[in-house]
C-alpha positions as CSV (number, residue, x, y, z in Angstrom):
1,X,-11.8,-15.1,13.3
2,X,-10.3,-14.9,10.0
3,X,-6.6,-16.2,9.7
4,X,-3.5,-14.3,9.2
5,X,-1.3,-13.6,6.4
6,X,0.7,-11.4,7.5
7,X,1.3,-9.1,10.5
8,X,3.7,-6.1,11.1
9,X,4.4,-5.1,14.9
10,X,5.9,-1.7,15.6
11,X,7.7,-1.4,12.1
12,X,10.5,0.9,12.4
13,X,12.5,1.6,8.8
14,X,15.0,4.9,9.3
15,X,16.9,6.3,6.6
16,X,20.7,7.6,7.7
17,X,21.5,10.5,5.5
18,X,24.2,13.3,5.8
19,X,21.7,15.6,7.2
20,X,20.2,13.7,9.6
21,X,18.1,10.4,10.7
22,X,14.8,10.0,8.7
23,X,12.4,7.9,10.8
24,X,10.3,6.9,7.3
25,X,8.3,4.8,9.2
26,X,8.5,4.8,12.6
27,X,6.4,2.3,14.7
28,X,3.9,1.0,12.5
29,X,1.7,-2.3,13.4
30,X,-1.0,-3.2,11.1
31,X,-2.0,-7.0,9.7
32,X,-3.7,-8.2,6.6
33,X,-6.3,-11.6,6.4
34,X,-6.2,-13.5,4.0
35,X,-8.3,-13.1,1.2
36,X,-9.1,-9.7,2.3
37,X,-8.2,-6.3,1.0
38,X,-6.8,-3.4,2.8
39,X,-5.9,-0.2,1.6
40,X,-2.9,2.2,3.1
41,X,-4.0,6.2,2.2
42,X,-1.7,9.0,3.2
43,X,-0.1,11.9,1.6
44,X,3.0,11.8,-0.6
45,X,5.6,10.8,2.0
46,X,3.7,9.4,4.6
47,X,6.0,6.0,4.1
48,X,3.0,4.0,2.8
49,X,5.6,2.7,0.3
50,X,8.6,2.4,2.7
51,X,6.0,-0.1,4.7
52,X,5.4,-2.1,1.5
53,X,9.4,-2.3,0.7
54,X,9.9,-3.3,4.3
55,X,8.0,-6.0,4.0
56,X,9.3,-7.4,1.0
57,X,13.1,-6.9,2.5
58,X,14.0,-4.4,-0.4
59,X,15.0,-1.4,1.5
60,X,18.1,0.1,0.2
61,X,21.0,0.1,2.5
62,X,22.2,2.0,2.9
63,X,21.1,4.2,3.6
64,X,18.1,2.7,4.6
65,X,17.5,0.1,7.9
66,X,14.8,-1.8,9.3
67,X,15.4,-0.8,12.8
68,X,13.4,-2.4,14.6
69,X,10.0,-4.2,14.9
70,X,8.4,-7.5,13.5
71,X,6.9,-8.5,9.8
72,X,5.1,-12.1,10.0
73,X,4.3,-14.0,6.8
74,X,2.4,-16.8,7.6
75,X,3.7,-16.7,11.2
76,X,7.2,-16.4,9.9
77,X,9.4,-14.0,10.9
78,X,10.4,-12.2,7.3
79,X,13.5,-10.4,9.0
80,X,15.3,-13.4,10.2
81,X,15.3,-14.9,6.7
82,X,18.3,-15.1,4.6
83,X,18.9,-12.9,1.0
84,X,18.4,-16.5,-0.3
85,X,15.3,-17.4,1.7
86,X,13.5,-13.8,0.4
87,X,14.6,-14.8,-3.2
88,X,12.1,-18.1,-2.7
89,X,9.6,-15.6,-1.1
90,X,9.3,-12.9,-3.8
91,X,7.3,-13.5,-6.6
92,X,6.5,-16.5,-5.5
93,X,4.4,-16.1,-2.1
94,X,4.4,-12.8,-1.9
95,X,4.3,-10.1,-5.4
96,X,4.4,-6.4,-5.8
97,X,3.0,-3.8,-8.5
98,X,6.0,-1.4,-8.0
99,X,5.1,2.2,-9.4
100,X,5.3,3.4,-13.0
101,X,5.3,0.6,-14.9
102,X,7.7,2.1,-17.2
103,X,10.7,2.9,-15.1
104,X,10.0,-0.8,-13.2
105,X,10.0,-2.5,-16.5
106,X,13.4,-2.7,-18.4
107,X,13.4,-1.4,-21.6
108,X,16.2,-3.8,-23.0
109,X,14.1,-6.9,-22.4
110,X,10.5,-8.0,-24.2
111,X,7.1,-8.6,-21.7
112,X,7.7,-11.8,-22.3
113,X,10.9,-12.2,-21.3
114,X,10.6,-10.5,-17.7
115,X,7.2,-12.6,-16.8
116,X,8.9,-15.8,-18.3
117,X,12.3,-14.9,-16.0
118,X,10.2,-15.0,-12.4
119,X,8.1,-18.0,-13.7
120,X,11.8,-20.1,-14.8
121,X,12.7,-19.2,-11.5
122,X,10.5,-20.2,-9.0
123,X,8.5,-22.9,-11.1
124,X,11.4,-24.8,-12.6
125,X,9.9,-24.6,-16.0
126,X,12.3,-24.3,-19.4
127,X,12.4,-21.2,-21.4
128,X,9.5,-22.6,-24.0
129,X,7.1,-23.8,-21.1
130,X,7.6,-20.5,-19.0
131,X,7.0,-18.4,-22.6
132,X,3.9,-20.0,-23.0
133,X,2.3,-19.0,-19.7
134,X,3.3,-15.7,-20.1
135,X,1.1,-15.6,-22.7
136,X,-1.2,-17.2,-20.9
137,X,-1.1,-14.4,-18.2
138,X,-1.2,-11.7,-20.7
139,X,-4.7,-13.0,-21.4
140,X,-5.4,-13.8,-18.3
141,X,-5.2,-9.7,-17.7
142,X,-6.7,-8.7,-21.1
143,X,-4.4,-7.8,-23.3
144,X,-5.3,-8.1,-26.9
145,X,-3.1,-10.5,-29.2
146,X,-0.7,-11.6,-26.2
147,X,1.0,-14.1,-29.0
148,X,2.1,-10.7,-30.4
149,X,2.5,-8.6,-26.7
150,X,4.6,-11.0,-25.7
151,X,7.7,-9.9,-27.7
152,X,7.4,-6.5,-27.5
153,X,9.3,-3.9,-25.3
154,X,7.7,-1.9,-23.1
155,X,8.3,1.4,-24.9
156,X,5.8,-0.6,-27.5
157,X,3.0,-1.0,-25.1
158,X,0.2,1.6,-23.9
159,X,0.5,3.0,-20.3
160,X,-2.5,0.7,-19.7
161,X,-0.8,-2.1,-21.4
162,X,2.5,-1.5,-19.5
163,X,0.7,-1.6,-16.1
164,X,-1.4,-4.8,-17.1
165,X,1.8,-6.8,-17.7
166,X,3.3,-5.3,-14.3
167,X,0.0,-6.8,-12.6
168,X,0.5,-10.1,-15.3
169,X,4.5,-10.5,-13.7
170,X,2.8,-10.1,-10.3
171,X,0.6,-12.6,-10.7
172,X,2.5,-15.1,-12.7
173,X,3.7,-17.4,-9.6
174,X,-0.1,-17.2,-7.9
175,X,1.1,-15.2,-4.7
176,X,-0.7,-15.2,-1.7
177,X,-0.1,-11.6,-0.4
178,X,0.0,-9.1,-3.7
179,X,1.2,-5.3,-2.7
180,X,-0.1,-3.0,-4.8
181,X,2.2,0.2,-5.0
182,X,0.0,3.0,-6.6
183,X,-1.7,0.8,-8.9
184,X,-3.3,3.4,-11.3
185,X,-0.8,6.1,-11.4
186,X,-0.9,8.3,-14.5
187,X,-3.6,6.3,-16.2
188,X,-6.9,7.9,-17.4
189,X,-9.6,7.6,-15.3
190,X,-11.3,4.7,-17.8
191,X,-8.1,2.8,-17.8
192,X,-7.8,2.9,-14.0
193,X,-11.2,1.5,-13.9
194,X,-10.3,-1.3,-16.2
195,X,-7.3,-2.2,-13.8
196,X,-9.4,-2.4,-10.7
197,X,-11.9,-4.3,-12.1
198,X,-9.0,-6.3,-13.2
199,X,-7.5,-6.8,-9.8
200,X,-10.9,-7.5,-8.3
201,X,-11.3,-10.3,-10.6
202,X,-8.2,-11.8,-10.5
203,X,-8.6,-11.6,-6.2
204,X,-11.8,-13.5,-6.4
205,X,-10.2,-16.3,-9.1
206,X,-6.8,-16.7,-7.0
207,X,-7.3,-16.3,-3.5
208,X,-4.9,-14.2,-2.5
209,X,-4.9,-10.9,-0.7
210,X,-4.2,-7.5,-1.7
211,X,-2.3,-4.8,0.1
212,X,-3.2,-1.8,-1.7
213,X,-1.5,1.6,-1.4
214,X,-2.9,4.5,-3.0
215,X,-3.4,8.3,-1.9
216,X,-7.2,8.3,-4.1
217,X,-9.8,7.7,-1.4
218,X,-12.2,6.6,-4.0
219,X,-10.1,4.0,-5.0
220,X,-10.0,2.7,-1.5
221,X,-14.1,3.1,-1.0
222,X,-14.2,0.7,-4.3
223,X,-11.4,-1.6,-3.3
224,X,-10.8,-2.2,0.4
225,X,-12.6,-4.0,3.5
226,X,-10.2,-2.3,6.1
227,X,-8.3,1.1,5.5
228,X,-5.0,2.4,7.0
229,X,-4.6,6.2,7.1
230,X,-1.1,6.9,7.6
231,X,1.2,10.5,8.3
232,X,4.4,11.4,8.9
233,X,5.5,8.0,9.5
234,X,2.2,6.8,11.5
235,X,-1.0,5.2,11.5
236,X,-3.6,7.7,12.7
237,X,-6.0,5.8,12.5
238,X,-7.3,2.2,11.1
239,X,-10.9,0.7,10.5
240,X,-13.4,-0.9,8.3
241,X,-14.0,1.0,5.3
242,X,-17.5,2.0,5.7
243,X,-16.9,3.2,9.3
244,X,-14.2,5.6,8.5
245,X,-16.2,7.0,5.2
246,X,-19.0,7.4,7.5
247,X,-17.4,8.8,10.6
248,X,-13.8,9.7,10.4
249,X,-11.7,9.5,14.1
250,X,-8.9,11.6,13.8
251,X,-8.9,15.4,12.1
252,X,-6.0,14.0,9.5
253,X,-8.8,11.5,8.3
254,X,-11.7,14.3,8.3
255,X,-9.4,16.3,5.9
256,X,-8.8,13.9,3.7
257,X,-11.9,12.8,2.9
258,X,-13.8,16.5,2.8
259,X,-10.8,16.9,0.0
260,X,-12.6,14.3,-2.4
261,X,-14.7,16.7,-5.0
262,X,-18.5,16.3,-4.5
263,X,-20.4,17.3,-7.3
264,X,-23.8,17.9,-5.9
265,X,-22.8,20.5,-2.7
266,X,-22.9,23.2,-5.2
267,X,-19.6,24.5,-3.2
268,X,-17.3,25.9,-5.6
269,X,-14.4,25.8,-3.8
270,X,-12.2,22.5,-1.9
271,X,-11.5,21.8,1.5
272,X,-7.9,22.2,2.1
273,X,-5.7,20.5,4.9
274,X,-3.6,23.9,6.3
275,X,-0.1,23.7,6.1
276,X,2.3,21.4,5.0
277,X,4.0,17.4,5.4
278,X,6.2,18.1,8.0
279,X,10.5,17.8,7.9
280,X,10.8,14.0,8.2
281,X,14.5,15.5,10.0
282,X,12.5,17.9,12.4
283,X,9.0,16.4,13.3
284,X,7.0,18.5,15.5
285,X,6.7,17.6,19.3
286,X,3.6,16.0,20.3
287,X,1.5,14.6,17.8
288,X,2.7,14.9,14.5
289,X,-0.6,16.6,12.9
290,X,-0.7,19.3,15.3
291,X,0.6,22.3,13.1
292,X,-2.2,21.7,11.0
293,X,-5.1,20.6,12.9
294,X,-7.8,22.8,13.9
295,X,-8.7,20.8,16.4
296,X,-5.2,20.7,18.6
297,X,-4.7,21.6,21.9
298,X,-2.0,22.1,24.5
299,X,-2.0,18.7,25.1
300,X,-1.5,17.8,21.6
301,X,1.1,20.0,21.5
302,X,3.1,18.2,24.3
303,X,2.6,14.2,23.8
304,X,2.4,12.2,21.6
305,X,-0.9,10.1,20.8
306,X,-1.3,6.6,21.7
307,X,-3.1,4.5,19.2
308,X,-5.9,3.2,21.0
309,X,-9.0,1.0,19.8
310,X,-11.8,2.9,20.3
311,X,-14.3,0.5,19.0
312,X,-14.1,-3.5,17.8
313,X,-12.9,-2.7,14.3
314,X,-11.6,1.4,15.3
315,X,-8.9,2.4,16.3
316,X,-7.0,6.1,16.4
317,X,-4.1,8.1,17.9
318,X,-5.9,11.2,19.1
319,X,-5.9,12.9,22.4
320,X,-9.5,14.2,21.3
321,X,-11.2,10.7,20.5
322,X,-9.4,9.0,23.6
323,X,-11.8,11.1,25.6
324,X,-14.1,9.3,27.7
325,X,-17.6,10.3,26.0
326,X,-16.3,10.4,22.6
327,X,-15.2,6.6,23.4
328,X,-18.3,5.5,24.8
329,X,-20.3,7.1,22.0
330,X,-18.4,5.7,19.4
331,X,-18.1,2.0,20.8
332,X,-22.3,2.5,20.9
């Protein structure tokens, strides 16, 4: 059995704003091996990134809360540690690729000074020692001339370049657990290659495992061992990556992946999931999917799903596939 790096139990992370409670996340439990990749789809405000800043402890508050729930690093419980304790942590153990590189960068500061800065801090190396293996992990993720690089500002860099030294600042203290926030946002589709090569490369040489959020399903299909398809707060469903590609669970998952473009159907037009994200303030009763799903019934209308495992490695909140036969025939 492989070993665990970290494990979220029933992950609850509400926001308390004038209008209302938002439940962002609201009972999530998920874990990630190490060495292994898995991937967290889900439409724009699904809370795929509220999980990730949960488990780094950098939820704003307010007016956000981790309510309730567990996050275990290494068997260690991440919410009982002190501001201090996560200081040690981040960076070090456990890294982030935060979205748009150039609004996480700051603009006032060279590359080189904001890898050098996590590197002083949790490898007790002096400015000139730290400098130098900045430079070292500019190379390391192929960026031309990083003698040069590493005294620019970010406004002086490519988009490409600018994510590259996020992934470079990520990397610099050899984390165990990297979380990768929308990795390839607004890059061209040859740059985005270039970074997940880059990333794959980099997992293979360091060991360390890769949480990788994203909404691009083909992104997952090249990245990720297990998948995590999250909505409205909720996992829907969770698997290896070739069984949910092959034969999707719940009707949030189907949709999602009939919505990739396929160039040989000869269909001219793309399958579209009816409807709308619902009001995080007003959630629908029942499942949350419901309003949209072609598939619901009274039932799903009424209670909510419990996520059930369905298979070794499958597992889905849907009062459709917790049917006896559909079980059976998908445990076969």
């Amino acid at each position: 059995m492989a070993e665990r790096l970290l494990e979220v139990k029933d992950l609850k992370t509400y926001f308390y704003t004038a209008e209302g409670v938002v439940p962002a996340v609201d009972g999530v439990t998920y874990h990630v091996d190490k060495g292994e990749t898995l991937g967290i789809v889900g439409e724009s405000g699904c809370g795929k990134s509220v999980t990730s800043l949960s488990v780094m402890r950098l939820i704003p508050n307010p007016p956000g809360r981790i309510v309730g729930g567990q996050i275990l690093f290494e068997g260690e419980s991440v919410l009982d540690k002190s501001e201090a304790d996560m200081r040690k942590i981040r960076g070090n153990h456990m890294s982030m690729i935060f979205q748009e590189p150039m609004t996480s960068l700051n603009p006032v500061y060279t590359i080189g000074d904001q890898i050098s800065e996590a590197i002083r801090l949790h490898q007790g190396l002096n400015r000139q020692d730290a400098m130098a293996k900045a430079v070292d992990m500019l190379r390391l993720v192929g960026i031309p001339l990083p003698e040069r690089r590493v005294n620019e500002y970010p406004h002086q860099l490519s988009g490409g370049m600018r994510q590259r030294g996020m992934i470079a600042m990520a990397l610099s203290c050899n984390p165990k657990l990297l979380i990768a926030d929308e990795p390839t946002t607004a890059l061209d589709v040859t740059i985005q290659a270039q970074v997940l090569e880059l990333m794959k490369r980099l997992k293979q040489e360091m060991g360390m495992a890769i949480m990788l959020i994203t909404h691009d399903l083909g992104v997952i299909a090249e990245m990720a061992q297990r998948v995590v398809v999250m909505y409205a707060g909720k996992i829907v469903e969770e698997g290896d990556v070739v069984s949910i590609f092959e034969n999707p669970l719940h009707p949030y998952t189907d949709g999602l992946l009939k919505s990739i473009p396929q160039l040989d159907t000869g269909k001219g037009k793309l399958h579209v999931i009816n409807g709308i994200v619902p009001n995080p303030l007003h959630m629908p009763k029942g499942c949350r999917f419901n309003p949209r799903c072609p598939q619901a019934t009274d039932l799903c209308k009424e209670k909510e799903p419990v996520f059930t495992q369905v298979a070794p490695t499958r597992y889905v909140a849907c009062w459709l596939r917790a049917q006896e036969g559909l079980t059976k025939e998908v445990a076969s």
